[in-house]
C-alpha positions in Angstrom: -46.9 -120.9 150.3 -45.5 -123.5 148.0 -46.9 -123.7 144.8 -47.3 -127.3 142.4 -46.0 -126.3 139.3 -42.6 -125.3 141.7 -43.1 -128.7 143.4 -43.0 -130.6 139.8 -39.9 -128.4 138.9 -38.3 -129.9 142.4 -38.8 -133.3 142.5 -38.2 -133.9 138.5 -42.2 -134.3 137.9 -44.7 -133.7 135.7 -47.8 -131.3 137.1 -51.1 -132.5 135.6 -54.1 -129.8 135.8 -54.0 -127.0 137.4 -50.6 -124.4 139.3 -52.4 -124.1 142.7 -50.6 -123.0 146.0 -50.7 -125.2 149.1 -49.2 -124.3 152.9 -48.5 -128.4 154.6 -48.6 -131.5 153.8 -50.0 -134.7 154.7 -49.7 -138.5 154.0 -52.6 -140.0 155.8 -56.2 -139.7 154.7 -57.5 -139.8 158.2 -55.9 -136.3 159.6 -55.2 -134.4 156.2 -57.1 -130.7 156.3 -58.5 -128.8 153.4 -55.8 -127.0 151.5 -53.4 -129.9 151.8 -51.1 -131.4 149.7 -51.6 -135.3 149.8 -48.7 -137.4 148.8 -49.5 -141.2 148.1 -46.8 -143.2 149.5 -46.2 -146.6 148.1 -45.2 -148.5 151.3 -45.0 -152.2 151.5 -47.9 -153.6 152.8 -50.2 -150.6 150.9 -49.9 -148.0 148.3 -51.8 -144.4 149.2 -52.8 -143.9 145.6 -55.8 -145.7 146.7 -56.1 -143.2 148.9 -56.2 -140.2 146.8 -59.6 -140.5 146.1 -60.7 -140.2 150.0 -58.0 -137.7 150.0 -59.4 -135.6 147.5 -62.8 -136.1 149.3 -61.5 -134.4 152.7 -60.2 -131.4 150.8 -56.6 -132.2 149.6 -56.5 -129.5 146.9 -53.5 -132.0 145.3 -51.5 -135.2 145.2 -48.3 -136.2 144.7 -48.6 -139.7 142.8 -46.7 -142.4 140.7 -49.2 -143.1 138.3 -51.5 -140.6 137.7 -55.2 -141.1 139.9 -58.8 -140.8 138.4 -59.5 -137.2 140.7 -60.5 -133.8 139.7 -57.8 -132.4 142.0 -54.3 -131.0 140.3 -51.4 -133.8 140.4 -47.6 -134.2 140.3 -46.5 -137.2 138.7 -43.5 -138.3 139.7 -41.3 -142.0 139.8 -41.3 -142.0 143.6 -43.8 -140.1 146.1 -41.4 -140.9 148.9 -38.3 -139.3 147.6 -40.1 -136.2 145.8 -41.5 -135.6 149.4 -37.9 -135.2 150.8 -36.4 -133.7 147.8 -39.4 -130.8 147.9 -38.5 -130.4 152.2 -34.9 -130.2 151.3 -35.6 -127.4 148.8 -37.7 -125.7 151.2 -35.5 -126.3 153.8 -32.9 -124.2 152.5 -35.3 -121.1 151.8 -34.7 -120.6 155.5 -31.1 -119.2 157.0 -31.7 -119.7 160.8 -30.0 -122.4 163.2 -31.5 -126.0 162.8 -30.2 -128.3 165.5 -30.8 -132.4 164.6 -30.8 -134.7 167.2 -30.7 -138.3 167.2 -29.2 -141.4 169.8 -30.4 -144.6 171.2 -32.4 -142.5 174.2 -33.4 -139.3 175.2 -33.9 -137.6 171.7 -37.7 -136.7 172.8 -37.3 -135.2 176.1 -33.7 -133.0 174.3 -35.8 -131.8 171.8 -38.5 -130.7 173.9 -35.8 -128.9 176.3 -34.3 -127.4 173.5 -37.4 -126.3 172.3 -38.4 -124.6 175.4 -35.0 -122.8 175.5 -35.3 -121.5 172.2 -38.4 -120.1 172.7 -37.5 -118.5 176.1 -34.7 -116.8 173.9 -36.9 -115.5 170.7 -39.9 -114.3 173.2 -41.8 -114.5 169.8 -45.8 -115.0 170.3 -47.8 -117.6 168.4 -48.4 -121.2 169.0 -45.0 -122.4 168.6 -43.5 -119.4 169.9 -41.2 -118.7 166.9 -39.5 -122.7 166.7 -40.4 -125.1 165.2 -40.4 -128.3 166.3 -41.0 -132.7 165.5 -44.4 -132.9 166.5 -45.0 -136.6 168.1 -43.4 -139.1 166.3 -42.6 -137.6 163.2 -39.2 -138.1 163.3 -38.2 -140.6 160.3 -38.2 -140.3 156.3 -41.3 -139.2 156.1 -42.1 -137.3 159.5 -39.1 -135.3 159.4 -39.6 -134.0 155.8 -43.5 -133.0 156.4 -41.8 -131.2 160.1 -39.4 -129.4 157.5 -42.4 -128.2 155.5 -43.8 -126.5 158.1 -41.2 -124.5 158.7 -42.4 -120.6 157.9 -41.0 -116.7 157.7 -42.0 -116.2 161.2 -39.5 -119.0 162.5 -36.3 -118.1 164.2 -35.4 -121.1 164.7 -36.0 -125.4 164.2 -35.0 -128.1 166.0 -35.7 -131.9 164.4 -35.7 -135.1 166.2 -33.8 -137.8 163.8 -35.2 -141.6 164.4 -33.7 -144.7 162.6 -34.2 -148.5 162.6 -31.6 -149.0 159.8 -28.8 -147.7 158.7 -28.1 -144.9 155.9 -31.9 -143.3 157.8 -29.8 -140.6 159.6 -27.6 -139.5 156.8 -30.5 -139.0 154.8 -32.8 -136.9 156.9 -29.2 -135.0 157.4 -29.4 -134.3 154.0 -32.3 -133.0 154.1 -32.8 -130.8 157.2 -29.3 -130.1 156.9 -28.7 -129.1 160.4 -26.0 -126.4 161.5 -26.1 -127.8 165.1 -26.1 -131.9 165.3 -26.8 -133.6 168.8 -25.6 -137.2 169.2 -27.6 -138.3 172.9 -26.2 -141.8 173.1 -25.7 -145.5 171.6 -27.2 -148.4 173.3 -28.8 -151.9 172.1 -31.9 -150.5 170.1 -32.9 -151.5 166.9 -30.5 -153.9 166.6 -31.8 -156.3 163.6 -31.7 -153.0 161.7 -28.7 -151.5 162.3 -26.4 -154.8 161.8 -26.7 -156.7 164.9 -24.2 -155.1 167.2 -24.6 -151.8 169.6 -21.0 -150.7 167.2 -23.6 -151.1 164.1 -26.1 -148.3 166.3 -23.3 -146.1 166.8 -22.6 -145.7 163.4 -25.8 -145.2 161.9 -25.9 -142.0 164.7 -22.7 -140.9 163.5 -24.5 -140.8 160.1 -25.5 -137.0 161.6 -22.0 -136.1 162.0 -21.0 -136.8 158.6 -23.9 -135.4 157.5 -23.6 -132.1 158.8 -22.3 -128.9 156.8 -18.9 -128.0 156.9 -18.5 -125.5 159.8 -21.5 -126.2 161.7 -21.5 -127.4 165.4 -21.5 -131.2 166.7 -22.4 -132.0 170.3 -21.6 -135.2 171.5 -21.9 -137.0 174.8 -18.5 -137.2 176.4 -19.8 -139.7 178.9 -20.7 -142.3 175.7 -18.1 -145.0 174.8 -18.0 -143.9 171.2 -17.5 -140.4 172.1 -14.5 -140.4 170.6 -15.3 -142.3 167.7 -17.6 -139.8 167.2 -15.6 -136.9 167.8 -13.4 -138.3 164.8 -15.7 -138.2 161.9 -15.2 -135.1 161.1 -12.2 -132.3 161.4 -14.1 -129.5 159.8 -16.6 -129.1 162.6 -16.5 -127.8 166.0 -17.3 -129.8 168.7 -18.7 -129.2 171.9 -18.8 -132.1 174.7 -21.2 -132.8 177.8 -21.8 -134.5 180.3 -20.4 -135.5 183.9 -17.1 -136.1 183.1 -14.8 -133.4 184.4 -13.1 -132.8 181.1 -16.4 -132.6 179.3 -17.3 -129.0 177.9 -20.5 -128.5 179.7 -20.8 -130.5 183.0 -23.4 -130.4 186.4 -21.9 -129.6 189.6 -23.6 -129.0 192.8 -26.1 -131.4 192.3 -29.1 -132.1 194.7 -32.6 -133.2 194.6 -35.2 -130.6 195.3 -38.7 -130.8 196.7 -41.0 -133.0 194.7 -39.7 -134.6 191.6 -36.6 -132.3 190.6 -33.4 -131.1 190.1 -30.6 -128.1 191.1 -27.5 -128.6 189.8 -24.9 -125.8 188.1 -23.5 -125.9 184.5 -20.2 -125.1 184.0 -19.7 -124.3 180.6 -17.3 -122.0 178.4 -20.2 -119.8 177.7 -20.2 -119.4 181.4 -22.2 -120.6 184.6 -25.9 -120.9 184.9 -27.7 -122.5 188.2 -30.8 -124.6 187.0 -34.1 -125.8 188.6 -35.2 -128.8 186.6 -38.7 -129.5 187.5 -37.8 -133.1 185.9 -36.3 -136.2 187.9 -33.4 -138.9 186.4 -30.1 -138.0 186.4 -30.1 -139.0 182.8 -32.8 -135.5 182.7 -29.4 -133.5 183.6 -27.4 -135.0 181.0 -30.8 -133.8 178.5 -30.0 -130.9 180.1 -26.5 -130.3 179.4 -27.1 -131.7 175.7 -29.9 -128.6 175.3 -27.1 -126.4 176.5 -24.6 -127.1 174.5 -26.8 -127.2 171.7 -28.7 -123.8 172.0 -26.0 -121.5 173.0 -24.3 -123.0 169.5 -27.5 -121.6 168.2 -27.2 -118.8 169.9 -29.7 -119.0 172.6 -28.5 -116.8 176.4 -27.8 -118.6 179.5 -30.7 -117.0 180.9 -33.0 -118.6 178.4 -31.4 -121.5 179.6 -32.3 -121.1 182.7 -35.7 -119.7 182.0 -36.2 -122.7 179.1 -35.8 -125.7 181.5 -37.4 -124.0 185.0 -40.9 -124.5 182.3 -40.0 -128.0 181.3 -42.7 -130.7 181.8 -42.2 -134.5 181.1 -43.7 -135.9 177.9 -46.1 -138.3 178.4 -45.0 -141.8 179.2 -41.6 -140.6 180.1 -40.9 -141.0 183.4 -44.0 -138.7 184.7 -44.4 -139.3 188.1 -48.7 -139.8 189.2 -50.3 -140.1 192.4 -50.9 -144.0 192.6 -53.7 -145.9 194.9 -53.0 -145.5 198.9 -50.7 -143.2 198.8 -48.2 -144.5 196.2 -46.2 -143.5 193.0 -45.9 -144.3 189.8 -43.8 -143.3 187.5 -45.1 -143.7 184.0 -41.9 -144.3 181.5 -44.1 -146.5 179.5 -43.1 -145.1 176.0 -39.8 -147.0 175.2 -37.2 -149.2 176.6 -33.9 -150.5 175.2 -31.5 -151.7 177.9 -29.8 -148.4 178.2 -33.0 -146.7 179.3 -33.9 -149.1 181.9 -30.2 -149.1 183.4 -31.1 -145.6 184.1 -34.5 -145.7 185.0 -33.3 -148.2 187.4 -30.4 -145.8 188.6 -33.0 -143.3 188.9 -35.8 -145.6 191.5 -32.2 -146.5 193.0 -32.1 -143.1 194.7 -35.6 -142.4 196.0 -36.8 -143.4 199.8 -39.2 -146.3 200.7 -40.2 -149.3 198.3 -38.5 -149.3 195.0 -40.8 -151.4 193.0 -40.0 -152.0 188.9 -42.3 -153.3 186.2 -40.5 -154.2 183.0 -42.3 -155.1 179.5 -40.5 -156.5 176.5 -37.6 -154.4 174.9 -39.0 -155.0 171.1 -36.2 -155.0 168.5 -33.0 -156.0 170.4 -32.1 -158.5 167.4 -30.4 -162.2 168.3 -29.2 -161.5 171.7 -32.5 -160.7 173.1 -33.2 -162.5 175.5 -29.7 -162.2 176.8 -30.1 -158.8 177.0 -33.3 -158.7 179.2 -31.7 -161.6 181.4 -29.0 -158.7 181.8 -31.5 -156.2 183.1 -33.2 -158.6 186.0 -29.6 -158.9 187.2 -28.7 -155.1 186.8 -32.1 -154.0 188.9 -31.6 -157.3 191.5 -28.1 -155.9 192.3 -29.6 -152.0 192.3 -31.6 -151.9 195.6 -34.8 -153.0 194.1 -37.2 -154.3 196.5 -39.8 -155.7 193.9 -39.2 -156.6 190.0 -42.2 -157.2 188.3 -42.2 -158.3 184.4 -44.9 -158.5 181.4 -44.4 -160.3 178.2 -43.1 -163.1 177.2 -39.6 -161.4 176.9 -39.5 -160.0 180.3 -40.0 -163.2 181.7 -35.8 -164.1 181.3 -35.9 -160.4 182.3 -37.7 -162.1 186.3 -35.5 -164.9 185.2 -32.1 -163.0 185.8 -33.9 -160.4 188.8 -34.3 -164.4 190.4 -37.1 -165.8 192.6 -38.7 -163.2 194.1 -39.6 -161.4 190.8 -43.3 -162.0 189.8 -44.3 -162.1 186.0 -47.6 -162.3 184.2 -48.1 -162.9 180.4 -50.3 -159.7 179.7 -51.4 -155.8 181.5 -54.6 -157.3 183.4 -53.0 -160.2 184.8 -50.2 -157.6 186.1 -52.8 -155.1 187.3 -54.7 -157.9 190.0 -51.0 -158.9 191.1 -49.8 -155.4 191.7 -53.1 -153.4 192.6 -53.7 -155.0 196.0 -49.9 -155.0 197.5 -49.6 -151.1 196.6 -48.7 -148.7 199.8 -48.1 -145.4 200.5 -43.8 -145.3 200.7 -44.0 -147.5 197.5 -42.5 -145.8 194.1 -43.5 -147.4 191.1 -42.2 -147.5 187.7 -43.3 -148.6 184.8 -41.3 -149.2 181.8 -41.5 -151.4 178.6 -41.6 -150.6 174.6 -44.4 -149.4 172.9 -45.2 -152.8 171.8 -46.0 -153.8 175.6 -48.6 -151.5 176.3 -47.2 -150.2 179.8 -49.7 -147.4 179.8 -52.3 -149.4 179.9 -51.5 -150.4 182.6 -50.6 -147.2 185.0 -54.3 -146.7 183.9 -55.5 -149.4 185.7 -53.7 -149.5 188.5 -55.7 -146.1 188.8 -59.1 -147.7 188.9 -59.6 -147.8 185.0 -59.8 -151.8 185.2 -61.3 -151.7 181.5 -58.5 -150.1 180.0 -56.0 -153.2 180.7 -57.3 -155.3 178.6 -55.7 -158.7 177.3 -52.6 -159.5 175.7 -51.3 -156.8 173.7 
């Protein structure tokens, strides 16, 4: 348990009322729990010291503020709320000598941390809720998520493993700094956040890198060795060791034998230099193996056994709206990847309804954030998926449309989810494979809902 007076002494503040201890953290009034600490971010459409009050009122037993608040509780006054949050999780942080793998890229980061999760679990066979690791929770993976992840982190923890998001740049070498990570995962670089990052898919890869140079001296990079800027990468730094993965032949840890297995998985061997391990991915994609690989690489740098492995990813389950595969109407499926597209993710979603049987029908939304060349970019994808062995192409949003633009003629669009639901609901089948996948900004799920009957849940425009 942290104590204020300590968190004043951290973040250069000045602790009004009374020392009292406190065991997490919170920054939204809505979900904050008795004994919490509240810190009142100033963002830019709101400041939380108008919060503090309701905060106070839910059982915060004290804030972190910028101007001190008209509350019984105890406060820390400090200049900013936002970078006494991440100076008190970096302090904390370092309280704690086990392996703390960061991960970060253009796509996958969810699904890796989740495997490598699992696989750390499987090797510290430690009971509780979170099984001895702790792990992002949702989407707490930016300035502010991954310090309140970091805060979390307790005596009975053998191990962490923090997902790293960014829409600029200089966003990953700071939460580096923070969670300072002895293991550091790079997944990928593809258009995503372009605007942010400086316009071009170079700009993304650099602002991943920023985990690379970010890392301690003597600590463990992973990188992709299937990725373009793998070797750009690989260069950052010289006083790391690197480990590679990926299909390529010369990469460190690589699949071989690979074949689909009943239902929705996977069989394939790692080679690796810690040796050979056969796994049974109860996950589709071949991009799922590369996730795969990544966790391996990763874990056995922290020290996790080839069995728990192989034990870690035979327990895996998709994360919602990630290409979890659902019984559909007469027979069909859908495959619900509805959380987040950039034009990396739907090439290999597409590669991915390329290799299954029967219809191969895909249902894009708008890619948000793709900067200047977006519509370019979803033009690109229509031509990708009409040159992939895909039957039907359907698209949502007024940026999917040059998506059905490029796909040409026999792509069908509609402007919102209900219009698509009455155009696809009735022309559904049993050898039809569905997939849905747009970012979050589209809505998707809404509508693999109502292709399911619930009608009420697609709504309008979103």
């Amino acid at each position: 348990m942290a104590t204020l007076a300590w968190v004043a002494e951290t973040a250069g503040g000045k602790l009004l009322g009374q020392d009292v201890g406190f065991d997490s953290v919170s920054t939204d009034t809505r979900s904050i729990e008795p004994g919490q600490l509240f810190v009142a971010l100033r963002g830019i459409r709101h400041d939380a010291a108008a919060f503090v009050v309701a905060a106070a009122g839910r059982g915060a037993i004290a804030a972190i503020v910028e101007h001190r608040q008209p509350v019984a509780i105890p406060q820390v006054v400090v200049p900013d709320a936002g970078k006494a949050l991440q100076e008190v999780a970096a302090a904390w942080r370092q309280r704690f000598a086990i392996p703390v793998i960061g991960v970060t890229g253009s796509n996958g980061k969810t699904t890796l941390k989740e495997m490598m999760a699992a696989i750390l679990r499987a090797h510290v066979r430690q009971p509780g809720e979170d099984g001895g690791v702790l792990a992002t929770w949702g989407n707490l993976n930016n300035h502010v998520g991954v310090p309140i992840t970091l805060l979390w982190m307790r005596a009975e923890h053998r191990a962490a493993v923090i997902e790293m998001g960014a829409s600029s740049r200089n966003e990953i070498a700071l939460l580096a700094r923070v969670a300072r990570p002895t293991v550091g995962v790079i997944t990928n670089a593809f258009p995503a956040h372009l605007a942010g990052f400086g316009g071009t898919v170079q700009d993304v890869a650099a602002a991943k890198g920023e985990l690379f140079a970010g890392l301690p001296s003597g600590t463990v990079a992973v990188v992709n060795r299937d990725d373009p800027f793998h070797d750009y990468w690989r260069g950052l730094r010289h006083d790391v060791a690197y480990r590679s993965f990926g299909l390529a032949p010369e990469a460190d840890f690589r699949a071989v034998d690979i074949a689909a297995t009943n239902g929705d998985g996977l069989r394939f061997r790692i080679v690796s230099p810690a040796g050979d391990v056969v796994i049974r991915l109860p996950m589709a994609g071949s991009h799922n193996i590369q996730n795969a690989l990544a966790a391996t690489a990763a874990t056995t740098a922290a020290g996790a056994t080839l069995d728990a492995v192989r034990t870690g990813l035979a327990d895996m389950v998709n994360v919602k709206g990630r290409l979890r595969s659902e019984p559909g109407p007469d027979g069909s499926t859908i495959y619900d990847d509805s959380y987040n597209a950039n034009p990396g993710s739907v090439a290999a979603a597409i590669r991915f309804l390329e290799g299954l049987p029967g219809q191969r029908w895909f249902v894009l939304g708008d890619m948000a954030e793709l900067g200047p060349d977006e519509i370019a970019l979803h033009r690109e994808v229509g031509v990708l998926a009409a040159h992939s062995g895909i039957d039907r192409f359907y698209a949502v949003g007024p940026l999917a449309q040059h998506a059905a633009e490029g796909f040409g003629p026999r792509a069908k669009w509609a402007p919102d989810v209900a219009a698509m639901a009455e155009i696809i609901r009735p022309e559904l089948s049993g050898d039809v494979h569905l997939l849905v996948k747009g970012s979050r900004g589209a809505g998707l799920e809404r509508l693999v809902k109502a292709l399911n009957g619930d009608l009420a849940d697609a709504g309008g425009a979103h």
